[in-house]
N, C-alpha and C positions, 0 to 999 in steps of 0.2 A: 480855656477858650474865653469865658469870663471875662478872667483874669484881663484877656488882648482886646478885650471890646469890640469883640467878632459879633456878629448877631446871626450866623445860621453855620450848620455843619451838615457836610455831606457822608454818608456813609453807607454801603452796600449791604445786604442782609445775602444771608450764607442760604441757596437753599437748602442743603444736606442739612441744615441746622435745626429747618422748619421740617423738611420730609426726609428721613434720615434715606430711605428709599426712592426719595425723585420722585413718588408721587400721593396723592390725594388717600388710594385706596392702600398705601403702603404705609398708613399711618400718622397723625402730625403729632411733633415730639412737644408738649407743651411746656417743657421746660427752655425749648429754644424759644416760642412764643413770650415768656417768662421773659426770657432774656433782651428781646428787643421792645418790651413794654417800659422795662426798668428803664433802657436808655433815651427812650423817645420818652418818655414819662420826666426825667433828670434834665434832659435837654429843654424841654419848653419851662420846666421850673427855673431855669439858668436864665428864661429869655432868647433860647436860640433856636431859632426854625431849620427842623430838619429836611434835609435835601435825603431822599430815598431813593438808593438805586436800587433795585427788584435781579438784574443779573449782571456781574459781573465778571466773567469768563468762569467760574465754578460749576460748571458742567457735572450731575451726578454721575458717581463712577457707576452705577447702577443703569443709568438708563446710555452709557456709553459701550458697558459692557451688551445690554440688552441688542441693542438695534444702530449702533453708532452716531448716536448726539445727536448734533446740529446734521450732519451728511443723511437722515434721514425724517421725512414730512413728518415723525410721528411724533416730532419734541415740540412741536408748534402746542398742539394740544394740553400738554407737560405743561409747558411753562405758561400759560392759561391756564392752567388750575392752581399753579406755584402763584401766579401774580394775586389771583380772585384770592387765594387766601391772604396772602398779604393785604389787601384792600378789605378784606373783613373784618380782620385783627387790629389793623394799624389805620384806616382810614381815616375815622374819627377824629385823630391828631396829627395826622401827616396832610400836608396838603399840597406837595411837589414832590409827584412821581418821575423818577426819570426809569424806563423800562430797562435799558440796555444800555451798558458803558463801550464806547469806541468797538463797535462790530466788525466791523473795518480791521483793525489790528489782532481780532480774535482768530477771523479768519486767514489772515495774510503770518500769523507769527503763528499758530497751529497748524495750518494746512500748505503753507508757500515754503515756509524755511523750517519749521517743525524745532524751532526752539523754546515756544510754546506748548503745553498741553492741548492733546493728543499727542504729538510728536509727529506728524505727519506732513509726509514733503515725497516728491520724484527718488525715486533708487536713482536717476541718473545724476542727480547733487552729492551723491556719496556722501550724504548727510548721517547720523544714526535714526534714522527715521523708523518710527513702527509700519510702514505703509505707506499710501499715498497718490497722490497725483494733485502736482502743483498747477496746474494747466486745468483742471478742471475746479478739483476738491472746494477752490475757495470762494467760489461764484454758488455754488451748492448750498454752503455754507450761512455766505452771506443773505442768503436768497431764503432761509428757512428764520436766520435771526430773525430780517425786515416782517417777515411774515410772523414772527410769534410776536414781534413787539406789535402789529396791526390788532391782533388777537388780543390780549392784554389791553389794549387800550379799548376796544370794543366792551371789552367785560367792562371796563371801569365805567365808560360813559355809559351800557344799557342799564349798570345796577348801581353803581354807585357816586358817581360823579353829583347830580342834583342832590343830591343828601347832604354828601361830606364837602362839596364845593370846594374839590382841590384840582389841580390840573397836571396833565401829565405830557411826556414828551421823552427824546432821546436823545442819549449825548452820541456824537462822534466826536472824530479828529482829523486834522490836516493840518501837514508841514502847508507854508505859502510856499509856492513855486516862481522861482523867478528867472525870465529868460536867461539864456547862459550869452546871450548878442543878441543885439538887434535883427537878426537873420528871420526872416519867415519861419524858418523850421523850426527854429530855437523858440519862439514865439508859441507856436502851435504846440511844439514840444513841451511847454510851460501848459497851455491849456487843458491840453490832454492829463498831464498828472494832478490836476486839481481833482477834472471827470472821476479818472479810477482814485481817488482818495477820496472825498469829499462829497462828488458827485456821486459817485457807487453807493452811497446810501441817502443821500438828501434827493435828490432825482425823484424817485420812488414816492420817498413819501410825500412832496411837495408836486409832483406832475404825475405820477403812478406808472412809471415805467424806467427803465435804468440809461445812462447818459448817450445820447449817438455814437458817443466816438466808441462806446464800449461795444455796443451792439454791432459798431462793423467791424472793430478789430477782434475783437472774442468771438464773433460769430455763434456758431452752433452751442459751445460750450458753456456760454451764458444762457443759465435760464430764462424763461418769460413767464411773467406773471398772465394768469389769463384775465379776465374779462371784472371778471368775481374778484377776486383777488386784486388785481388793479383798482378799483373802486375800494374797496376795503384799505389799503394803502395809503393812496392818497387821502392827504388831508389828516392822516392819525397823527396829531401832535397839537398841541395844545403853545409849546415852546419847544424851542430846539436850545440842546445843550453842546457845547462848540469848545475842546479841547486846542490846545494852544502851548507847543514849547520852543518851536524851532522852525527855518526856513532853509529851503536848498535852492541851487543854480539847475532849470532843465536845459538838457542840450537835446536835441533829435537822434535817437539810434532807430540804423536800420532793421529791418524783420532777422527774427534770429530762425535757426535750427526749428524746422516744423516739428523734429523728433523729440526735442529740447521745449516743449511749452510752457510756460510757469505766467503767472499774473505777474510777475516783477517785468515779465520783459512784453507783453502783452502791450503797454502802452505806447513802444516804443519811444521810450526817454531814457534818458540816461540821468541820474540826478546827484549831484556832487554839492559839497561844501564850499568847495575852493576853485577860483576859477583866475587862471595866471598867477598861481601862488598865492594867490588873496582869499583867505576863508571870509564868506558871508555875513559873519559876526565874530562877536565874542566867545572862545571857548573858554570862559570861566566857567567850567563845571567838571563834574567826576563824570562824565555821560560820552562815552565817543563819539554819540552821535548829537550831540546838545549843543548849539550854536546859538549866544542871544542876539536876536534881529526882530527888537520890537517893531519895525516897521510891518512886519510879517503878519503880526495880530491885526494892526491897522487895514491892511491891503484882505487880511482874508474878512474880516468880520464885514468890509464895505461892498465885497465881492459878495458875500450870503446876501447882503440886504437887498443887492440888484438883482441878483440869482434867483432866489426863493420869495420874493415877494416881502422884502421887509418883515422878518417874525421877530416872534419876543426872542430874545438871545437871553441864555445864562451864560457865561464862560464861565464852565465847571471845573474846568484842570486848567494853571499856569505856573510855571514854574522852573526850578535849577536844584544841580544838586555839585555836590562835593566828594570826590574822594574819600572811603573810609582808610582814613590813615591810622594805622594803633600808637606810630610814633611820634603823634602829636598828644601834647598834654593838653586835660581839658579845659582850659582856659584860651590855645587855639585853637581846639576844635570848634567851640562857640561864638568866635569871630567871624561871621559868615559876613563881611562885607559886601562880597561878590552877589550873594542875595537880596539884600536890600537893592542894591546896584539893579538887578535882576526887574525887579517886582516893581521901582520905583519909575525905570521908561518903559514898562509893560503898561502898569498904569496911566502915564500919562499918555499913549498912545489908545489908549481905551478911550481914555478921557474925550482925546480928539475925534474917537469915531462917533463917541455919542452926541458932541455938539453938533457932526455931520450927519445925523439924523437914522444911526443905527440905537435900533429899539435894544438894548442892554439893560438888566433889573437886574444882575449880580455877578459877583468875580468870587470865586474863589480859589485859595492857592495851595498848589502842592508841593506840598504836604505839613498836616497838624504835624504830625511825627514822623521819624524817622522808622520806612519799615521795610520789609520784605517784599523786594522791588524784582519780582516775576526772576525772569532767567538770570539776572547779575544780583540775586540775594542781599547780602546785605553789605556788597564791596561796593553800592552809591548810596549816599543820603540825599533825602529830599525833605527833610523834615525843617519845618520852623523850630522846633523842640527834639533838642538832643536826646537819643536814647542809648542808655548803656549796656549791649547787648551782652556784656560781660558780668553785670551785676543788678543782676534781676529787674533789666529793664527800667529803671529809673531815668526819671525825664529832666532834661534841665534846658531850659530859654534860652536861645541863641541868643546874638544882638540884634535879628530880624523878627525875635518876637517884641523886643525891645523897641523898635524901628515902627512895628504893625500896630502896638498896644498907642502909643503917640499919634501916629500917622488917624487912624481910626477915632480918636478923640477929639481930633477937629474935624 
């Protein structure tokens, strides 16, 4: 990272690593403590400021087996004693907490489609699901994350913030939504899928209660924050961290099957790539669902800044990935043109929102390396640096680290 003349790295601490049991009274392992000293210890000897994210969907199987994670209020607490120790340990030198990575997607790819851990989704998807209810499960969910990152951030401002003078905040994510026609629906239809993606967790913390549209179309099955909680909410955030790979076309769908409830259809939209046989953008990647349409970053980052009140933005995730092909030799595997291509009008559409008076302080891109990319393993790369999963993980520099090391020196 040096080497490409990056100046900060982001990286997630494991909690099973700190509490092998999920909790405080369950022991902390100090060798895992050990372990992320050495690296935030290496990183600032380097000159590069770590970006720390506190959880990233690693849910202890301990406290899932106990009372079922996130679907129940008791992990708020959990993960308030997981973050306080973190900020004990690491404050000192870490000064950009981000609490929670993309909640949004933990909930909606665990408990909507269950191709995420837990595994949970509707019996009527005829999913392999462990359980479930898509229609409820994930608003449950979301609703205990928003509240433990509230928690966590409390702890840090009442004990440690004035001390270690770092600040904290949470990332999500949102595809841009763009009408699929000029049609009223279609229009509305577009607004609506920012709400449930974007809105479903900036709402809250930014106003302290979850989007209108979601409140009438979810009705009962949306929780509500009460009074307490509300106040606690809003306003927990220091920066918002704003993920970023890809944009879809919304079109208006009608209400579906009451018996059939799931959050995918809850917004009624419909959301495609393609629209008259014209995909959105460019499918230069190994990702079905990965279309690049830099304008997308542009239109959503200028959206937060009307929306939310102008906040500090990091854009924590952007990025493309490629096909793990074996029957490329490695000399093309490391021609990643299509990423430079990728990174190079992502950027410059950054570019343009900040001369438009969106408050951005950092970009980073996914991914340092190539790795272990949730339910599709290790058949997409995203890494800036090749890795040889066949031989002992050995790393080698694309031509986009090549591209980043230049680009970053002027």
């Amino acid at each position: 990272m040096k080497e490409m003349n990056t100046d900060a790295y982001r990286f997630s601490i494991s909690w099973t690593r700190l509490l092998p049991n999920g909790t405080i009274n369950g022991g902390v392992n100090k060798e895992g403590v050990k372990y992320y000293n050495n690296l935030i210890n290496e990183l600032l000897a380097k000159g590069l400021t770590p970006f720390v994210t506190i959880f990233h969907w690693d849910t202890p199987q301990t406290l899932e087996d106990q009372y079922g994670g996130f679907l129940s209020p008791r992990i708020v607490n959990h993960l308030k004693d997981y973050a306080d120790l973190c900020f004990k340990e690491f404050g000192d030198r870490v000064k950009h907490w981000i609490t929670i990575n993309e909640p949004s997607i933990y909930a909606n790819n665990g408990y909507v489609s269950g191709i995420f851990a837990p595994g949970r989704c509707s019996a009527w998807q005829n999913a392999n699901c462990t359980g479930g209810d898509s229609g409820t499960e994930p608003y449950i969910v979301a609703h205990y994350l928003i509240l433990s990152h509230a928690a966590a951030v409390k702890v840090y401002r009442d004990k440690y913030q004035a001390s270690q003078k770092g600040s904290i905040g949470l990332t999500t994510v949102s595809d841009w939504y763009v009408p699929y026609s000029d049609a009223r629906h279609n229009v509305n239809a577009a607004k609506r899928s920012v709400d449930f993606s974007l809105g479903w967790i900036l709402d809250p913390l930014v106003y302290g209660y979850y989007p209108h549209t979601m409140r009438v179309l979810v009705g009962n099955r949306l929780p509500k924050f009460t009074k307490k909680e509300s106040q606690l909410v809003k306003g927990s955030y220091d920066f918002l961290g704003i993920n970023y790979y890809t944009s879809s076309y919304a079109a208006y769908a009608p209400s579906q099957n009451n018996l059939q409830l799931s959050y995918n259809t809850d917004s009624r939209a419909n959301a495609t790539a393609v629209r008259n046989g014209v995909p959105i953008g460019t499918q230069a990647s190994g990702s079905f669902w990965l279309y690049a349409y830099p304008q997308g970053l542009y239109d959503l980052l200028m959206y937060t800044r009307t929306k939310y009140n102008n906040p500090l933005i990091y854009v924590t995730e952007n990025g493309v990935s490629e096909k793990n092909d074996p029957t490329l030799s490695l000399k093309q595997a490391l021609n990643d043109t299509h990423r430079i291509d990728y990174h190079f009008k992502h950027l410059t559409k950054l570019s343009e929102a900040i001369r438009d008076g969106v408050n951005v302080k950092g970009y980073f891109a996914w991914s340092f390396l190539d790795n272990f990319e949730w339910a599709w393993g290790k058949t997409s790369r995203f890494g800036i640096y090749y890795v040889d999963f066949n031989n002992g993980q050995k790393r080698y520099p694309k031509l986009s680290s090549h591209w980043f090391k230049k680009f970053l020196k002027k």
